[in-house]
N, CA, C and O of each residue as an XYZ file, in Angstrom:
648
protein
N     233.198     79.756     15.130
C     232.973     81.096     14.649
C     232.737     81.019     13.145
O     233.446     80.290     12.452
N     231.681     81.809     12.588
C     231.478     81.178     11.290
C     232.518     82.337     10.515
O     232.265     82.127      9.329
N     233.192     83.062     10.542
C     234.023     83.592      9.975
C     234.783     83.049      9.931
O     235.332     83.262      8.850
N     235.475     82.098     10.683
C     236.482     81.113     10.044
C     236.132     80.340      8.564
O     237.001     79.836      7.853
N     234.322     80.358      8.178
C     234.713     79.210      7.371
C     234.854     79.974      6.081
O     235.168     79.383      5.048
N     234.573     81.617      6.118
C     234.720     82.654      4.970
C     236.573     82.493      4.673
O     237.218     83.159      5.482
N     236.990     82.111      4.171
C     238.321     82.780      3.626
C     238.743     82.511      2.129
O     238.239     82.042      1.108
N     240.426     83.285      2.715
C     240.740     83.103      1.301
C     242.748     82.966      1.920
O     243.565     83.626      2.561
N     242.634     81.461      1.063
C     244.024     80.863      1.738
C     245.504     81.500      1.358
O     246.046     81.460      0.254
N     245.979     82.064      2.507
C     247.249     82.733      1.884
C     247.671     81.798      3.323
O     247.154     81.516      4.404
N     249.329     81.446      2.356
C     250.247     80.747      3.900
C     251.117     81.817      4.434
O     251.452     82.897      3.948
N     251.373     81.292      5.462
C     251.141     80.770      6.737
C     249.898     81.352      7.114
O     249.398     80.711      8.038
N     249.134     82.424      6.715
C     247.985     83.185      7.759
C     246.757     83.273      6.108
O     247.036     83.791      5.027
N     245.664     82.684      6.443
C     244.698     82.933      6.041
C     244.098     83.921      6.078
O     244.135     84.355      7.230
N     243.197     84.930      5.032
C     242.583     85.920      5.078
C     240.836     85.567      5.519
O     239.999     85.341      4.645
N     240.583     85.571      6.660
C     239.188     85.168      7.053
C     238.361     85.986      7.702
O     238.916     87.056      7.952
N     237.238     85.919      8.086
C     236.308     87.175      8.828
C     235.995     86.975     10.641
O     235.222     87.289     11.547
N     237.268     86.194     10.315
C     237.270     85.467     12.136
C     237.950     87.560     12.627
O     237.360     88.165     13.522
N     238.771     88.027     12.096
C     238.938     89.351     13.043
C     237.050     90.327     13.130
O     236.570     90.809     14.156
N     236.723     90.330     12.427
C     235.393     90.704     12.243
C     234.651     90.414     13.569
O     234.218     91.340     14.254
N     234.512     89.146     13.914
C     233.370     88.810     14.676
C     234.403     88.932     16.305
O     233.801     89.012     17.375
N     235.660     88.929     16.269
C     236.563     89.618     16.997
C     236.262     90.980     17.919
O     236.125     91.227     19.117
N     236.236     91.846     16.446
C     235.564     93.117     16.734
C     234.526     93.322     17.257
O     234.439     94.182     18.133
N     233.440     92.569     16.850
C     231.914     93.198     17.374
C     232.094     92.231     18.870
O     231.372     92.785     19.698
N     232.667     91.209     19.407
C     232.416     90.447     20.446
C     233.029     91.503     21.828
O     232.643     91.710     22.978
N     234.226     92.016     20.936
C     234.332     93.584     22.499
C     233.938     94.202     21.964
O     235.081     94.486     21.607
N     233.163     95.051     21.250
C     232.999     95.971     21.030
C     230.757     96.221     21.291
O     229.897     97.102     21.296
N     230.899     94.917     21.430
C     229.144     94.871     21.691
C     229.240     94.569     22.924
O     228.873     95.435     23.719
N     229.740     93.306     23.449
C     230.152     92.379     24.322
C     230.510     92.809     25.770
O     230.167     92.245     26.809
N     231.530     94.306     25.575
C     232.369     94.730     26.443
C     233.531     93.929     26.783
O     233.385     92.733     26.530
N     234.814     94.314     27.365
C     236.065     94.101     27.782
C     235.832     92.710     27.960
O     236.237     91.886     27.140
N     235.061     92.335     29.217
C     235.431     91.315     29.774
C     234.345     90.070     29.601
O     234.530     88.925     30.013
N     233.192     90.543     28.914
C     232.052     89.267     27.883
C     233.255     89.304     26.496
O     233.692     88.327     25.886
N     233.508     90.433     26.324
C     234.203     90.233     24.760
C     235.437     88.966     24.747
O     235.521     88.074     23.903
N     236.118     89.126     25.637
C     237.342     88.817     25.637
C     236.973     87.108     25.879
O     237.470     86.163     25.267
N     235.844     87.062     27.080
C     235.617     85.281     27.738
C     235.024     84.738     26.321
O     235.244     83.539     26.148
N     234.358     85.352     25.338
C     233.866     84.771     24.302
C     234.963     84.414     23.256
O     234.685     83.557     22.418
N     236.278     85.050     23.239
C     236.778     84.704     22.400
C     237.508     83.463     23.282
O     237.623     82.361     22.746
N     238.010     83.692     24.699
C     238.607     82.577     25.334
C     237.635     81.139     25.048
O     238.220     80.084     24.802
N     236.121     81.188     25.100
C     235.879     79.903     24.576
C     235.881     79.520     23.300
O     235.728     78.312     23.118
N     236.019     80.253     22.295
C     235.980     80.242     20.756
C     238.201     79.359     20.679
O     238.777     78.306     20.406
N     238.363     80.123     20.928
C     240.023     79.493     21.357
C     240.041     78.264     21.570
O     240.440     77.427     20.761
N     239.472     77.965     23.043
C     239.710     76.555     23.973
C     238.515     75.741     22.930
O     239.018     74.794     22.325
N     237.480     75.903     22.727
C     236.678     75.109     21.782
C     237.742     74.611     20.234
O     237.521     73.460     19.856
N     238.550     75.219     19.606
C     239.318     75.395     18.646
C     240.361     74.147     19.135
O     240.303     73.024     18.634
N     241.364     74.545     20.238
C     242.442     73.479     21.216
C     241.857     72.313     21.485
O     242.568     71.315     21.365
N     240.364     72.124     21.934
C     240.075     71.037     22.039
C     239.573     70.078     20.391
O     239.140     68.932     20.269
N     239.778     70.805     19.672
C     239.843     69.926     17.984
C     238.278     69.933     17.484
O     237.776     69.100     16.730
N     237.515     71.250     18.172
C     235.954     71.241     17.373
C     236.672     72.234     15.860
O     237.416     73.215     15.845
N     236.128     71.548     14.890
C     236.390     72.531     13.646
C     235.948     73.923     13.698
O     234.893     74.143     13.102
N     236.623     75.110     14.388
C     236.090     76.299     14.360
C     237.078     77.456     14.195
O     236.851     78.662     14.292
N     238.434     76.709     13.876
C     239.771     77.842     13.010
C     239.089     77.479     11.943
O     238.091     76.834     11.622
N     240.446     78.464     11.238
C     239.964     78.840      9.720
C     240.016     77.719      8.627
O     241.001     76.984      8.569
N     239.204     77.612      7.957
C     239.408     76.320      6.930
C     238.591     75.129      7.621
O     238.787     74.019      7.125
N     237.567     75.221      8.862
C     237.182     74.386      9.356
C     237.911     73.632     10.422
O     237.425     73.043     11.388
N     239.235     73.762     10.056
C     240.408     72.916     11.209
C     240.172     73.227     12.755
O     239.613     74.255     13.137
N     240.560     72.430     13.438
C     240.709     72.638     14.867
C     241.980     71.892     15.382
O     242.638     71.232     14.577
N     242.451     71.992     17.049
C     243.435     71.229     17.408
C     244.496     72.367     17.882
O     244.684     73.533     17.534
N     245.204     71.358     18.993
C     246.186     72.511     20.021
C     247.159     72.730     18.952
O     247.875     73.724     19.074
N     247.314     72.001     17.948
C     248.554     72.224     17.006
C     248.472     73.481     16.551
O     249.619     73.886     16.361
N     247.516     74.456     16.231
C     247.379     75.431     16.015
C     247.448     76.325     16.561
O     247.682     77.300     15.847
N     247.316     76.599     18.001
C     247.773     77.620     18.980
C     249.534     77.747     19.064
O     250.142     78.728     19.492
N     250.054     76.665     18.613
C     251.756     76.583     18.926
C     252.432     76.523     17.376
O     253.547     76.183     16.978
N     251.053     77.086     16.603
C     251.465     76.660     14.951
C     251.764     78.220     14.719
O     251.456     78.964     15.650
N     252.463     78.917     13.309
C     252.335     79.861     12.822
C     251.011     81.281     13.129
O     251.160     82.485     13.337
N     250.031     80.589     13.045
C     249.069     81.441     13.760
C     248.548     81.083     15.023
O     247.340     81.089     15.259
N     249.253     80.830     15.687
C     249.196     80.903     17.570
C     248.954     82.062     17.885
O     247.857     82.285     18.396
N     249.904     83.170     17.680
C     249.802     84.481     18.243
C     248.027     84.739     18.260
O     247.123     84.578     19.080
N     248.170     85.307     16.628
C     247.003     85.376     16.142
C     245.234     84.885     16.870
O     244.283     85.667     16.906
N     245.216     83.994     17.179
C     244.071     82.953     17.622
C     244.360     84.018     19.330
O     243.453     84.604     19.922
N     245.499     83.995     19.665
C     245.424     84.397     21.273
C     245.040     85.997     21.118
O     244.259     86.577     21.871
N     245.779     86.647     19.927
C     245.519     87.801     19.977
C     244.054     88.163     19.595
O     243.650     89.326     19.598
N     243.337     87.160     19.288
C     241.466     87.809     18.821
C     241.297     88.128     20.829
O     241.157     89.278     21.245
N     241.352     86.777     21.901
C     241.139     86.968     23.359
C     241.564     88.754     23.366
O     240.760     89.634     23.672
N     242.534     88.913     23.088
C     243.651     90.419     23.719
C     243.353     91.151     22.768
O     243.468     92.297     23.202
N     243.091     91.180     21.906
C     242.076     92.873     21.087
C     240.640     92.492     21.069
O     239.859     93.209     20.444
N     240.295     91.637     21.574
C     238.487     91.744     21.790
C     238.444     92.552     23.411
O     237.665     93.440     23.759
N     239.261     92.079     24.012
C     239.422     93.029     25.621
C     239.809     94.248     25.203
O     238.871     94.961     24.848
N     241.111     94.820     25.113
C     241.341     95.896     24.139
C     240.228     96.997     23.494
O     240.451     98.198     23.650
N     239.231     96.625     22.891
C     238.597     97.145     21.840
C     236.894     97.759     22.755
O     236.240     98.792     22.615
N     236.676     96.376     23.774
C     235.585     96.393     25.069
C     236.664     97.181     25.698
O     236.016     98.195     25.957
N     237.666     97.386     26.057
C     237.827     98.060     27.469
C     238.129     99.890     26.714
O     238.287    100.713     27.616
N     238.190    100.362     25.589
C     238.062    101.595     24.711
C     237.020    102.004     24.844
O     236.706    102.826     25.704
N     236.029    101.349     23.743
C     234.754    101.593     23.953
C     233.663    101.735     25.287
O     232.659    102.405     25.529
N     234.437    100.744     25.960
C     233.357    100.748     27.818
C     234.096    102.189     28.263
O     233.581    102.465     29.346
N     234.614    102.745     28.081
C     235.348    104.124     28.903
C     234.293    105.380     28.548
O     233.840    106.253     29.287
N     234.126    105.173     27.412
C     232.751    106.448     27.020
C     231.057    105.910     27.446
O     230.680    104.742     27.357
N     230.574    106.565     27.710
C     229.161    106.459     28.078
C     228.440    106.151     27.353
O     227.686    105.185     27.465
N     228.529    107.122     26.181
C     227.733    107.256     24.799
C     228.882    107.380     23.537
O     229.103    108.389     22.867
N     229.512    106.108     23.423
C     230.429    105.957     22.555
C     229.836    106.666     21.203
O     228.665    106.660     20.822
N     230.916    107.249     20.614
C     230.252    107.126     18.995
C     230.904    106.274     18.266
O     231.607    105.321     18.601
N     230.571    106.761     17.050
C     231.200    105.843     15.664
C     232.446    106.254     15.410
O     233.169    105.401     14.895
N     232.828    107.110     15.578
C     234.598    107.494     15.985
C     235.502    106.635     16.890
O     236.589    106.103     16.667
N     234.621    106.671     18.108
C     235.041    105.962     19.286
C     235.272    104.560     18.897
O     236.332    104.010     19.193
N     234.243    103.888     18.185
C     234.482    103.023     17.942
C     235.384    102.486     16.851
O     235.893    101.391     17.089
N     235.714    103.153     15.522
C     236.555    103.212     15.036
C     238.114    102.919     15.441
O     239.042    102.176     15.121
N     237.836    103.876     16.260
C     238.994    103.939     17.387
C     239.735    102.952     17.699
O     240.839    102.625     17.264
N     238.738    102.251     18.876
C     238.990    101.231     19.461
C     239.089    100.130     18.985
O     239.790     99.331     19.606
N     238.283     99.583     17.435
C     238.796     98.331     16.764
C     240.162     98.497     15.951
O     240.791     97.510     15.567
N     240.590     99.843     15.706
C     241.916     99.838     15.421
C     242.910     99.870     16.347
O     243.993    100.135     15.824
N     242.955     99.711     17.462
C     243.884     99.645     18.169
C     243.611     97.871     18.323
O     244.463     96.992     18.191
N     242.646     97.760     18.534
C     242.517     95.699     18.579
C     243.177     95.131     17.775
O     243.732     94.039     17.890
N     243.148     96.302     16.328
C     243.500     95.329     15.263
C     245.021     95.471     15.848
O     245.595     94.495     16.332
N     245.501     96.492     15.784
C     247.004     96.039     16.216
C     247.529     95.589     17.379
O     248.746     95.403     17.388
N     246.914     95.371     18.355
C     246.881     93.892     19.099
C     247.151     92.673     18.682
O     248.255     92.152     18.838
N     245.899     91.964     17.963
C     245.810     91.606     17.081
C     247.543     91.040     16.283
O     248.328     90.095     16.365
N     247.393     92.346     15.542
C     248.712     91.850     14.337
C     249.963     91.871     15.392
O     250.841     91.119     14.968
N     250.298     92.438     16.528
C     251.198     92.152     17.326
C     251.697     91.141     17.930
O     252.846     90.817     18.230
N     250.525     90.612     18.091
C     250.881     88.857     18.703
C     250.854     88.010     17.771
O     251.624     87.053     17.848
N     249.950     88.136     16.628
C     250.612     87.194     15.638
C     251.843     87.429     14.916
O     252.408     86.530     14.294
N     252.150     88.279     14.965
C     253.708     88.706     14.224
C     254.683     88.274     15.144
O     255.358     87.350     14.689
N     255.029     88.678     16.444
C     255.075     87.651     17.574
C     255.800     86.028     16.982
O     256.892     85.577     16.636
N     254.210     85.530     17.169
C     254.775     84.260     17.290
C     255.084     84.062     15.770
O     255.810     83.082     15.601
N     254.697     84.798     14.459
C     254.877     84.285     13.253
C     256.346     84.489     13.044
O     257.034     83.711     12.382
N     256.962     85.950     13.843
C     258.627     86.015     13.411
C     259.145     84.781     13.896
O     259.665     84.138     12.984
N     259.199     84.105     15.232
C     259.724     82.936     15.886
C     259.305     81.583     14.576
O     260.046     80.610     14.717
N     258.143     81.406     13.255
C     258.464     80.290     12.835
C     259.336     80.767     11.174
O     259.593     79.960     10.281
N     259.706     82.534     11.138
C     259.700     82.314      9.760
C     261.227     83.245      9.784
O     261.818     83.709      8.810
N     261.629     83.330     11.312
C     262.926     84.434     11.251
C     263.549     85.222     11.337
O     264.493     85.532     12.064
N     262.896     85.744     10.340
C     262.693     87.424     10.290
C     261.531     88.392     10.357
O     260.363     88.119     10.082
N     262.062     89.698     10.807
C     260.856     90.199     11.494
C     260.171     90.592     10.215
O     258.946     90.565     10.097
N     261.080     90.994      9.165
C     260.639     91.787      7.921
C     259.342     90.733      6.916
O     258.312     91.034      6.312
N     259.996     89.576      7.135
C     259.162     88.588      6.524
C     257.792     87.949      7.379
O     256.979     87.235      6.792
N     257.673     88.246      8.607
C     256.666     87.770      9.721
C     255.574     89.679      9.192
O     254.358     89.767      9.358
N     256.290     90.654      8.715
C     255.246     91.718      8.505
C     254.969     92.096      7.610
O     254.368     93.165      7.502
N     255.398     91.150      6.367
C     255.066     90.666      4.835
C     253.820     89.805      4.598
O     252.862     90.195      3.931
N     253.900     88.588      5.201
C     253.680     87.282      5.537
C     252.176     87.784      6.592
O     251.140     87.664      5.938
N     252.018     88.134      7.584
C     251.079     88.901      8.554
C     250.609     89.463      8.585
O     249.446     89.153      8.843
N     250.840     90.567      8.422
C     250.069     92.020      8.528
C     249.959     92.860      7.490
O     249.216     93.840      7.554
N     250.859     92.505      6.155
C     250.598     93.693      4.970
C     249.509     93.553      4.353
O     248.845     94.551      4.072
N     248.962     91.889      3.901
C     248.359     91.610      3.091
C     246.582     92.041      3.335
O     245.592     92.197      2.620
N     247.031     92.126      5.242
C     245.698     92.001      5.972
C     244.810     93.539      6.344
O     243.736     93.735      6.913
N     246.081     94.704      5.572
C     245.658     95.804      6.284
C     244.483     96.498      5.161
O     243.753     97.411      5.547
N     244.417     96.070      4.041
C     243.418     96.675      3.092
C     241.682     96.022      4.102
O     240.845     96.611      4.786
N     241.809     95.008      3.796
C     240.321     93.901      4.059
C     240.268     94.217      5.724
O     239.092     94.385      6.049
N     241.128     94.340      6.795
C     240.702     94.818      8.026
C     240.396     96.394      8.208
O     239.907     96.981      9.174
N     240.795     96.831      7.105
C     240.352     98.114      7.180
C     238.731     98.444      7.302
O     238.062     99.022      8.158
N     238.337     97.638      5.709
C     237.217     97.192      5.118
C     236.046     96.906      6.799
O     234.991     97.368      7.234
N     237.231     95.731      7.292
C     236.032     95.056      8.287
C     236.206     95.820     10.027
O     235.683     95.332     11.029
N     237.031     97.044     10.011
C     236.904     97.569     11.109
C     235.620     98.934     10.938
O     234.956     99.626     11.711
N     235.764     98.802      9.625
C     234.780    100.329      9.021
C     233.321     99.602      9.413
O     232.630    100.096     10.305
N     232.937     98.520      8.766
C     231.896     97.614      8.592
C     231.528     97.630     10.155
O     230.745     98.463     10.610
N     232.257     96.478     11.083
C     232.396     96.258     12.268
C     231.947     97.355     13.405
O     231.292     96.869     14.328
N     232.169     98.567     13.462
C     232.141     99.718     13.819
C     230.642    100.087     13.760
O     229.842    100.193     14.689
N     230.452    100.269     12.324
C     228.836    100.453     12.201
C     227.956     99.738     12.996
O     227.230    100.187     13.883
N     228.107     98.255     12.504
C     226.999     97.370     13.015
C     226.977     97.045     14.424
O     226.015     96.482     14.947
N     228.356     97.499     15.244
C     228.170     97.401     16.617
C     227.903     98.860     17.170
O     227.508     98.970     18.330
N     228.039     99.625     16.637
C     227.759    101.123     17.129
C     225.806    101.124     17.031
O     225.073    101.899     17.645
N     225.327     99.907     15.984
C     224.277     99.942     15.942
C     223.515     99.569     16.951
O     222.576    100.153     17.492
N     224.342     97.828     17.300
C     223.677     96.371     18.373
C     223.951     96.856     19.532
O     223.418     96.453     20.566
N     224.995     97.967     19.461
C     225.848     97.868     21.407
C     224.346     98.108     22.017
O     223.727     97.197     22.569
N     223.806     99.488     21.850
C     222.853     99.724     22.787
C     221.468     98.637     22.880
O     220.597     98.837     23.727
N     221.414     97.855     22.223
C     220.297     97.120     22.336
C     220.816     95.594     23.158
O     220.142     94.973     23.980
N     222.044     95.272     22.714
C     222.347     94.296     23.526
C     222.862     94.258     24.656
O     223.046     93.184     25.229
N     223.151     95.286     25.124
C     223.414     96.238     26.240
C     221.877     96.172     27.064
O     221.893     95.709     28.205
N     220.947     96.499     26.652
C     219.648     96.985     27.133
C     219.507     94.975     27.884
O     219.344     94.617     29.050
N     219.665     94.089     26.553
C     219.403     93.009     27.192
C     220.130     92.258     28.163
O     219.746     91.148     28.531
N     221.484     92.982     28.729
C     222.344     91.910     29.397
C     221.710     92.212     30.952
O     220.578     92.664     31.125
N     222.254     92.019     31.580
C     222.285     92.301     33.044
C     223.386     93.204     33.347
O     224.557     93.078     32.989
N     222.787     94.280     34.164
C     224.125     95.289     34.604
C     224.978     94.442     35.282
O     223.941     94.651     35.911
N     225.555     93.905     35.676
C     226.861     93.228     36.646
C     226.603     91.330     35.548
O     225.593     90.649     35.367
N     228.294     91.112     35.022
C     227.959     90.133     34.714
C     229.571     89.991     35.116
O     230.135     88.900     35.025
């Protein structure tokens, strides 16, 4: 995912544009293309192709500090496709919508597994999710647009039943 190789290194959790391409994969994609795309972006990652953040790959990272995280892009890219697939003629509200509820998907499972390496819950939503809520704001506003733009055209190109 080339948003992994955008960041900016904060520990334990990097600030990268991997939730971004998150967003548009259910949210263009639908529930269940959204979600299998992030499941191979994951298992491609576990099997040690450089495509986490910083270039890294390897299972060490699914059972590392950002484990949750990596599982939670699979579970708010479904999330975000299964919001948006409920309206016909989604709008830009709708979609709004629905990548904010991903996002806290999202920060749920990585907080999750980040309280289990750091303790406390107070410091896993310091550490996780405070730093991340300005710039996901940024990229659910962004995100929203440009798939409220692509849905219907990449939509036009899939096949009805996939």
């Amino acid at each position: 995912m080339a948003g992994s190789y955008i960041q900016i290194p904060l520990f334990p959790v990097p600030i990268t544009f991997q939730t971004f391409f998150t967003y548009l994969s259910g949210a263009i994609l639908g529930a269940r293309l959204g979600a299998l795309s992030q499941l191979i972006y994951v298992l491609l990652g576990a099997l040690g192709l450089p495509v986490y953040a910083g270039g890294k790959g390897g299972i060490i990272h699914l059972v590392g500090p950002t484990g949750g995280y990596l599982m939670g892009f699979i579970a708010g890219s479904y999330v975000v496709g299964s919001i948006i697939d409920r309206r016909w003629d989604p709008g830009y509200v709708w979609f709004l919508i629905g990548l904010s509820v991903g996002t806290a998907v999202i920060y749920s499972m990585g907080v999750l597994v980040l309280f289990y390496w750091v303790g406390r819950l107070r410091e896993a939503l310091l550490l996780g999710v405070i730093p991340f809520i300005p710039g996901d704001t940024l990229k659910i506003a962004l995100a929203s647009y440009v798939a409220f733009k692509a849905r219907p055209v990449v939509k036009a190109l899939l096949p009805r039943r996939i």
